[in-house]
C-alpha positions as CSV (number, residue, x, y, z in Angstrom):
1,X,10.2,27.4,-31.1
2,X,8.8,26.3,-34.7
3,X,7.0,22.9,-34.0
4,X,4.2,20.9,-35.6
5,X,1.3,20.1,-33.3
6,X,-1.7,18.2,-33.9
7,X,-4.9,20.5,-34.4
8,X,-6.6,19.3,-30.9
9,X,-3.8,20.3,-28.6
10,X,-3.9,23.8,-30.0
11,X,-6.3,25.8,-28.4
12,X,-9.2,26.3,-30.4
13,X,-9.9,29.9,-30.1
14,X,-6.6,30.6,-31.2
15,X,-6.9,33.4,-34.3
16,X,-4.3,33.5,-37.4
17,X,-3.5,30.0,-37.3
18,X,-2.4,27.7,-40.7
19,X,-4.8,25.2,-41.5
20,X,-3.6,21.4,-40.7
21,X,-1.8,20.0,-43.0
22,X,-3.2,16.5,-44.2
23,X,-2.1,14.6,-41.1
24,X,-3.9,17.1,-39.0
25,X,-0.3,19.1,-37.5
26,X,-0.2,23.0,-37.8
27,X,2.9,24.2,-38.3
28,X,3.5,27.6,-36.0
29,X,5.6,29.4,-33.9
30,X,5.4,29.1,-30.1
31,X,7.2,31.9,-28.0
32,X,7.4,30.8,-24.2
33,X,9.0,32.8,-21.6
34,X,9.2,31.3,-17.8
35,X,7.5,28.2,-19.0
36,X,4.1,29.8,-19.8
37,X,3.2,30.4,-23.6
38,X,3.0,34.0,-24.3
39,X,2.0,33.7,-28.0
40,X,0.6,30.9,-30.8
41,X,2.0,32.8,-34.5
42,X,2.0,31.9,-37.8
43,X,5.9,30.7,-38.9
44,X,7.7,33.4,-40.8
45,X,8.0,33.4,-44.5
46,X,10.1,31.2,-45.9
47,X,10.3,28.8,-42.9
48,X,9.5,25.0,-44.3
49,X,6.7,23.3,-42.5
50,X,7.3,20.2,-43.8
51,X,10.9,20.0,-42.2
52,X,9.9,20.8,-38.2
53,X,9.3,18.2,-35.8
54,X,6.0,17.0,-34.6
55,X,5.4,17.7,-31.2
56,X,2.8,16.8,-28.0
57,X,1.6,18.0,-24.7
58,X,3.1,16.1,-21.9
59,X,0.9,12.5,-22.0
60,X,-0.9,11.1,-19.3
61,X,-1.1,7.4,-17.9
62,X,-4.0,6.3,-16.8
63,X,-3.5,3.1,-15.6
64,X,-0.3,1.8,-13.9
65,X,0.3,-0.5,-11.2
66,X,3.6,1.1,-9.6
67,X,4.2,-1.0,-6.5
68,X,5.0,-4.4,-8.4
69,X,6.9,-2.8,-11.5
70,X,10.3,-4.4,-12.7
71,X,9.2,-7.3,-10.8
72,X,9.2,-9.8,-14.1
73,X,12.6,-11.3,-13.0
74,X,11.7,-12.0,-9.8
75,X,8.3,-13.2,-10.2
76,X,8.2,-14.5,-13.8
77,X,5.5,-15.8,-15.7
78,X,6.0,-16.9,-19.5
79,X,3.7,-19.1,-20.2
80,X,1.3,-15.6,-20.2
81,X,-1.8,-16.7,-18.5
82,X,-3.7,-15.1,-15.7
83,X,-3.7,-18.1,-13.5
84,X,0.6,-17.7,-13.2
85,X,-0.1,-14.0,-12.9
86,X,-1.5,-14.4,-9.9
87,X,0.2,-17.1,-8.4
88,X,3.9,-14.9,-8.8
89,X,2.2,-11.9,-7.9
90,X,0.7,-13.4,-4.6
91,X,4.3,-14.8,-3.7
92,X,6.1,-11.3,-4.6
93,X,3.1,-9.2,-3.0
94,X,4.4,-11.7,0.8
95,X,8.0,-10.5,0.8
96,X,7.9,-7.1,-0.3
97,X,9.5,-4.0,1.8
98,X,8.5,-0.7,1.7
99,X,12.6,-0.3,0.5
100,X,11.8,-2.5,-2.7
101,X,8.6,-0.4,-3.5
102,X,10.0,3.2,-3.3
103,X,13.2,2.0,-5.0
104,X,11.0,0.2,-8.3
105,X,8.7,3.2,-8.3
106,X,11.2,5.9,-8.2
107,X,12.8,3.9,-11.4
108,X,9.7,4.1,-12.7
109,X,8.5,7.5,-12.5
110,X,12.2,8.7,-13.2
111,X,11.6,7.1,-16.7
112,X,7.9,8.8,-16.8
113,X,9.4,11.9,-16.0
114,X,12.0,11.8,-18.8
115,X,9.3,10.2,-21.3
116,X,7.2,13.3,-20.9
117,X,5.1,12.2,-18.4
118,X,2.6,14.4,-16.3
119,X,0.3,12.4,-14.9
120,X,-0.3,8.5,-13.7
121,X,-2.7,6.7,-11.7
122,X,-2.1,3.6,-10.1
123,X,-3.7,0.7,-8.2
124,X,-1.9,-1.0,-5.2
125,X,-2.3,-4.3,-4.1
126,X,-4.4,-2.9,-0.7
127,X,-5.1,-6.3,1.0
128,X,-2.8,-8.9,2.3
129,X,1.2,-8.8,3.6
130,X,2.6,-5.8,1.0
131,X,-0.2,-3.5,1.1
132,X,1.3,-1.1,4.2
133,X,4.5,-1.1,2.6
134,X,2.8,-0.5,-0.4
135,X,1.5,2.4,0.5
136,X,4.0,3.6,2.4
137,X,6.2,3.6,-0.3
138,X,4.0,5.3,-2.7
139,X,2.2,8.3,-0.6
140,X,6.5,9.0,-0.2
141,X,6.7,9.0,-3.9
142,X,3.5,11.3,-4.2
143,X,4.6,13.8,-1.8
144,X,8.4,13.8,-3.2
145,X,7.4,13.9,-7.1
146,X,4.5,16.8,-6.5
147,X,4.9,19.3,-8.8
148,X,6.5,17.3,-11.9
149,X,4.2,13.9,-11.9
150,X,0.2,14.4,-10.7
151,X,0.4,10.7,-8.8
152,X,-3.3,9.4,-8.3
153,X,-3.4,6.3,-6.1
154,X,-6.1,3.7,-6.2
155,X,-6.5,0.8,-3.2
156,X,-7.3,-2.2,-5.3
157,X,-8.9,-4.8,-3.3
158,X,-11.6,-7.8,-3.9
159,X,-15.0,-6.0,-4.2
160,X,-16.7,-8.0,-1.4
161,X,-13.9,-6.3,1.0
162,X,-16.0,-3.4,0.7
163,X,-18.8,-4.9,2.3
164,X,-16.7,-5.7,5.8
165,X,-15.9,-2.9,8.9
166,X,-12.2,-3.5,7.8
167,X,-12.8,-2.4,4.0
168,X,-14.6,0.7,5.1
169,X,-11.6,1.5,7.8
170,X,-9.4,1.5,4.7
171,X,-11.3,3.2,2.4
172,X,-12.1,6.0,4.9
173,X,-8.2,6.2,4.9
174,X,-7.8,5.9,1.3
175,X,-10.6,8.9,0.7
176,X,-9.1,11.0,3.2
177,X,-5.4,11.0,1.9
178,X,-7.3,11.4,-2.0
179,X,-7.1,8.2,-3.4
180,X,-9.8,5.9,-5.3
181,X,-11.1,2.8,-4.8
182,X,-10.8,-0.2,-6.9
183,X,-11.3,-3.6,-7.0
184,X,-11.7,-6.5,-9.2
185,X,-15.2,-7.6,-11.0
186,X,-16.4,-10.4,-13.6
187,X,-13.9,-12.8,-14.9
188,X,-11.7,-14.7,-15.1
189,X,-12.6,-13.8,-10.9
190,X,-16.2,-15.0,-11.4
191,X,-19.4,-14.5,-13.2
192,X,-20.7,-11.0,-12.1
193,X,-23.8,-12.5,-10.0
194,X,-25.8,-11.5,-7.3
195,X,-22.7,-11.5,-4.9
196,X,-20.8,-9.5,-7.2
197,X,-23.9,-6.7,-7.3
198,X,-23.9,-6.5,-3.4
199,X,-20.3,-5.6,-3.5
200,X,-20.6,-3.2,-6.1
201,X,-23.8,-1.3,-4.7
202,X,-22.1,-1.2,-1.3
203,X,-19.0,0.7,-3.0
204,X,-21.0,3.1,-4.7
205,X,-22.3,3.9,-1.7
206,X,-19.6,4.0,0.5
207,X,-18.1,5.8,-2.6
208,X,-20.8,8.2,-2.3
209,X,-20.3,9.2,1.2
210,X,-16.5,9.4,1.4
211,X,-16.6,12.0,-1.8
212,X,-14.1,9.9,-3.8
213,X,-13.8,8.1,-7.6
214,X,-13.8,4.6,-8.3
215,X,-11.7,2.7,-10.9
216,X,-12.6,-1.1,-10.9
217,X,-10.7,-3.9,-12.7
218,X,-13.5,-5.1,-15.1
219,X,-13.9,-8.3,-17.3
220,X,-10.3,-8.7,-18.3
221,X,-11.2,-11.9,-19.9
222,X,-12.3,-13.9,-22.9
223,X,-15.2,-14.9,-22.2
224,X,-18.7,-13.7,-20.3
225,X,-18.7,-10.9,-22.9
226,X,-19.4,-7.5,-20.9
227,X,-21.2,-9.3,-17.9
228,X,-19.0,-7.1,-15.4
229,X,-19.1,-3.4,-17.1
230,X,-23.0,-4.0,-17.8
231,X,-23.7,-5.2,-14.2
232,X,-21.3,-1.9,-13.0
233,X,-23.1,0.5,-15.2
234,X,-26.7,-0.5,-14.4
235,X,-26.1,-0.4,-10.6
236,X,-24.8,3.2,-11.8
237,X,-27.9,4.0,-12.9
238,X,-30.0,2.7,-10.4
239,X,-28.4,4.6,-7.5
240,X,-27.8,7.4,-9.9
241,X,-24.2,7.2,-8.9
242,X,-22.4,11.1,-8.7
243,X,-18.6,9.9,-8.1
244,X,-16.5,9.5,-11.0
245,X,-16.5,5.6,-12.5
246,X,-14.1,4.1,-14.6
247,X,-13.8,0.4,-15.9
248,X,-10.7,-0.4,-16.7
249,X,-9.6,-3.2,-19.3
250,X,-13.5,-4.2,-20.4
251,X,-12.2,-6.3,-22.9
252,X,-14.2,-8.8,-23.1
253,X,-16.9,-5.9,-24.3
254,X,-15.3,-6.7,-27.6
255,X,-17.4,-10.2,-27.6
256,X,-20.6,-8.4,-28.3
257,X,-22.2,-8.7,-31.5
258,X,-22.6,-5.1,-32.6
259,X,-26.0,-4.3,-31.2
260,X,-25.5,-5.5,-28.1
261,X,-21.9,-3.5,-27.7
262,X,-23.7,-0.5,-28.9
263,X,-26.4,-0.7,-26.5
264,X,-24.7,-1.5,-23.3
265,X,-22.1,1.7,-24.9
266,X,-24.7,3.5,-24.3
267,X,-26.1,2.7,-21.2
268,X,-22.4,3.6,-19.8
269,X,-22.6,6.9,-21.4
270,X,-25.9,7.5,-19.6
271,X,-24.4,6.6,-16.4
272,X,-21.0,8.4,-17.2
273,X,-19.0,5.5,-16.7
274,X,-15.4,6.0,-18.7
275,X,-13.6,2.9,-19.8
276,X,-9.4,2.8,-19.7
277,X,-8.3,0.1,-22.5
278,X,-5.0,-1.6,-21.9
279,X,-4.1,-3.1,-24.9
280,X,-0.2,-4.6,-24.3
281,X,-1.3,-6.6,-21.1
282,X,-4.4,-7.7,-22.8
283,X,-2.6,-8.8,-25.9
284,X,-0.4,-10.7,-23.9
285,X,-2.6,-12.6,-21.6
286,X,-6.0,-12.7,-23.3
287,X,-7.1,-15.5,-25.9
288,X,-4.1,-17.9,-25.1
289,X,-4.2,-21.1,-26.3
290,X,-1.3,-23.0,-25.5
291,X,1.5,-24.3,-28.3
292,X,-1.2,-22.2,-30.8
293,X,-1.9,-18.8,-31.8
294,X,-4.4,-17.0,-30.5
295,X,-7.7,-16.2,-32.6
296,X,-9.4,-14.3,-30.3
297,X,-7.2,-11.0,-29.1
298,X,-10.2,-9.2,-27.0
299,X,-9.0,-5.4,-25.8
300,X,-11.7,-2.8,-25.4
301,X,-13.8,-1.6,-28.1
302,X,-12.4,1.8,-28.2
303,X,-13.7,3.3,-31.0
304,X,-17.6,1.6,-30.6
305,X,-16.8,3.3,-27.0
306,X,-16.3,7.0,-28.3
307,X,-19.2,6.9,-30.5
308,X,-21.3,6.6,-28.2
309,X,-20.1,8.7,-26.1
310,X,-18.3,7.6,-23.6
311,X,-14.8,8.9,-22.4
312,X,-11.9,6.5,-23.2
313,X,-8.1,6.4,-21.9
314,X,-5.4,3.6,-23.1
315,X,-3.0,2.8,-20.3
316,X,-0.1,1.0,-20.6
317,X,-1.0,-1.3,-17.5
318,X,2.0,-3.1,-16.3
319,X,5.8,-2.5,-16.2
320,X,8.0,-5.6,-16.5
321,X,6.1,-7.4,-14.2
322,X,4.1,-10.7,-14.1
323,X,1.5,-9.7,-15.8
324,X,3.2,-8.4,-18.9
325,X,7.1,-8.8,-19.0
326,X,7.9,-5.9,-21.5
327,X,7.2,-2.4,-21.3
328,X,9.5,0.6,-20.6
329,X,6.7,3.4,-19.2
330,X,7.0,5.3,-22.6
331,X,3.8,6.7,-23.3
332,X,4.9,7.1,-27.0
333,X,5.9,3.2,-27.3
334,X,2.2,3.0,-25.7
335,X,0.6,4.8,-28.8
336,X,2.8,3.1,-31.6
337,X,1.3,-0.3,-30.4
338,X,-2.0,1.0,-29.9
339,X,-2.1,2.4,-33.1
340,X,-2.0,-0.6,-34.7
341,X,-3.3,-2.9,-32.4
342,X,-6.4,-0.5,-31.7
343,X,-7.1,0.9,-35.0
344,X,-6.4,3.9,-33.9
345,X,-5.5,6.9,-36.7
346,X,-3.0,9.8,-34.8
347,X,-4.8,12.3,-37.4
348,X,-8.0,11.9,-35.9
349,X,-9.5,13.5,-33.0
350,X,-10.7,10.1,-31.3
351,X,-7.3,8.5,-32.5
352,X,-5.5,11.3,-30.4
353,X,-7.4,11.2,-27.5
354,X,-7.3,8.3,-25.2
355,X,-3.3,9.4,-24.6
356,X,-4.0,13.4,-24.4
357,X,-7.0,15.3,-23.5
358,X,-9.7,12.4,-22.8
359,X,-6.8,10.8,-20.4
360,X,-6.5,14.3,-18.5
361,X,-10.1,14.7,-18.4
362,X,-10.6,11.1,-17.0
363,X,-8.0,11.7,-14.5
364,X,-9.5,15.2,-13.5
365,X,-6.5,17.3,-13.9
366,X,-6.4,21.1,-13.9
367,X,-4.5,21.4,-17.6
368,X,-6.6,19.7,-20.3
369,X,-3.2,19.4,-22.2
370,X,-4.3,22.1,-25.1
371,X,-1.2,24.4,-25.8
372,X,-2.4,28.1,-25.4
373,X,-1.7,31.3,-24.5
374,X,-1.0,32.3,-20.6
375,X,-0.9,27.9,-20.0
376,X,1.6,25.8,-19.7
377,X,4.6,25.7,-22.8
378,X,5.4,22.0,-21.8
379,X,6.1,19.8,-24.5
380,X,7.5,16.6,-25.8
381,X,9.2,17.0,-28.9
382,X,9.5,14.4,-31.2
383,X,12.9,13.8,-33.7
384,X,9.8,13.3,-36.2
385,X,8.6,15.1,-38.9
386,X,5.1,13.7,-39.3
387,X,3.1,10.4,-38.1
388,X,4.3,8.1,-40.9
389,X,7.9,8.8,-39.3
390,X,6.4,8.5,-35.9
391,X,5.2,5.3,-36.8
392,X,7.7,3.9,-38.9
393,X,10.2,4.2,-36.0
394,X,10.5,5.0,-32.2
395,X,11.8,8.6,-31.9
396,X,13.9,10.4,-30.1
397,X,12.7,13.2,-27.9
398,X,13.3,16.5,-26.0
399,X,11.1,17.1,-23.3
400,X,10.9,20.9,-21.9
401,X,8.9,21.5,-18.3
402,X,8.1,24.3,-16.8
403,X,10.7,26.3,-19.1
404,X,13.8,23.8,-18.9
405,X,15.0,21.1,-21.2
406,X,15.3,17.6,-19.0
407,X,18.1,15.5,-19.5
408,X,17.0,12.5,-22.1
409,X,15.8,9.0,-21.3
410,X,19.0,6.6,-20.9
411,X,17.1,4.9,-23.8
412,X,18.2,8.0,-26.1
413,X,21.6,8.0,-24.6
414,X,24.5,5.4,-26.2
415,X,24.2,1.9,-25.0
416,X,26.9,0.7,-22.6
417,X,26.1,-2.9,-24.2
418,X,27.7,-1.7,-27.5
419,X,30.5,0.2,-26.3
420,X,33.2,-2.0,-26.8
421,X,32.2,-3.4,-30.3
């Protein structure tokens, strides 16, 4: 195969190699046999760079929430605010089966799987009427898609469940079957106070002992700036904290005047705590003010993140749900918004990222996603021929796994709607 890859996801020990050209891509031969790479080459003379497609490692999702995807019908919420998040996603979360879960999940990591997929980690609603079926549904889906998607599950519940004999019965379960635990902390829940800290030092702990990572819902809001990742990362620091941490959303972070972000920055990257931005469901429900447009759009401060060192994902969050009507669980549809949205750049190391390596290192996978020789020859080719296409228009894609071309996304396939125009 002649393909252009970006710089980072080549390995970088790899010897004979073009430079990148000025978007960062090398240009080079990759010969595969059995799905493992058995050699990184220059292309042959007279072979044009500039006319091969761009292509990536298999992406990673960092952040889903499986168990309530395609759910926006159902449960609808267009007025876009938290409060009518909730409220549907409450009334869904009482009538779902363990049939509606296993059925919206395998749609969804169907489309993952033809999207070029590898990984995803997602919260379940763990307390209340679904949460059995829940997770019924979804240790099925784990054990069925083993192999092609790495499924990490993480039992979100209110912090202060933690604290009760019930929370630790469930997360003794959770730790045992290799899941995470989650919850929600700061607002638009509540000010992260001294009730808040309890909960949050008791689930260290009890992380602590079980041996598993944490992934907390964290200030998804517009206001409070940071009050819920500081008061996570300090009780980090106290207890010295050895499980992995992540706070996902931390938008209001963004709030900070600079000093402040860059301090508290670095207090997170003394206690290792990563950070998994989700920029489409923040976009959508953050800053509202009704019959106006927004002036505030807070979303993690990615790039004040990464310079100070700490490790940052973007997720896409939600899946046609109440929470954020669109999406379609195409991680490159994820980084065209981000892009723009984030200030991302695709030629940069820290643009690249939060959807590639940092987002396997967060999850702890076994592949770091770099393409070299005797690892995987997955890929997700792109009907691109640099990032100014990729940007300038959603692209097509082949997607080959473990040595064999899937089938594409209905997306790429003609439209039944338009068929008898």
């Amino acid at each position: 195969m002649r393909l252009k890859l970006p710089r980072n996801l080549l390995d970088p020990r790899a010897m004979g190699l073009p430079q990148p050209d000025g978007e960062g891509l090398v240009a080079l031969q990759i010969e595969q046999q059995d799905g493992i790479v058995r050699a990184l080459r220059p292309l042959p003379a007279g072979c044009d760079p500039s006319q091969l497609p761009v292509a990536l490692t298999p992406l990673v999702e960092p952040h889903a929430h499986l168990d309530k995807a395609f759910t926006a019908s159902d449960a609808p919420n267009w007025e876009g605010s938290m409060a009518a998040a909730l409220a549907q996603n409450q009334r869904e979360y009482g009538q779902r089966s363990a049939e509606q879960v296993l059925e919206r999940s395998q749609a969804a990591l169907e489309r993952s799987w033809r999207y070029g997929i590898r990984a995803i980690r997602s919260h379940i609603d763990s307390v209340g009427p679904g949460a059995e079926a829940s997770w019924q549904a979804l240790i099925s889906q784990r054990q069925r898609w083993q192999g092609r998607i790495d499924l990490q599950l993480v039992a979100l519940a209110p912090v202060a469940h933690w604290l009760r004999p019930e929370g630790e019965a469930l997360a003794r379960q959770v730790a045992d079957g290799g899941g995470w635990l989650g919850g929600v902390v700061g607002p638009p829940y509540g000010v992260a106070g001294m009730a808040e800290q309890e909960a949050i030092t008791a689930l260290l702990a009890l992380a602590e002992r079980l041996g598993c990572g944490i992934d907390l819902h964290v200030d998804e809001a517009d206001h409070h700036p940071g009050k819920g990742v500081a008061l996570v990362t300090e009780v980090a620091l106290q207890q010295r904290c050895g499980v992995p941490i992540t706070c996902s959303h931390a938008s209001s972070m963004a709030l900070l005047k600079e000093r402040q972000l860059d301090r508290l920055a670095e207090r997170m990257a003394a206690a290792a705590v990563a950070v998994v931005a989700c920029p489409t469901t923040n976009q959508w429900l953050l800053g509202r003010r009704p019959g106006l447009t927004p002036v505030l759009r807070p979303q993690a401060p990615i790039r004040s993140l990464q310079r100070a060192g700490v490790r940052v994902a973007v997720g896409a969050d939600n899946l046609q749900d109440p929470w954020y009507p669109g999406g379609d669980g195409d991680p490159i549809e994820l980084m065209r918004f981000a892009m723009p949205a984030c200030h991302l750049v695709p030629s940069q190391r820290q643009g690249l990222a939060p959807f590639t390596t940092a987002a396997a290192a967060l999850l702890d996978l076994a592949w770091d996603g770099v393409l070299r020789v005797g690892g995987p020859a997955d890929l997700v080719v792109l009907a691109a021929r640099s990032w100014v296409e990729l940007l300038a228009c959603s692209p097509q894609r082949r997607v080959l796994r473990g040595g064999t071309w899937l089938e594409p996304p209905q997306r790429d396939l003609p439209s039944p709607l338009l068929a008898t125009l």
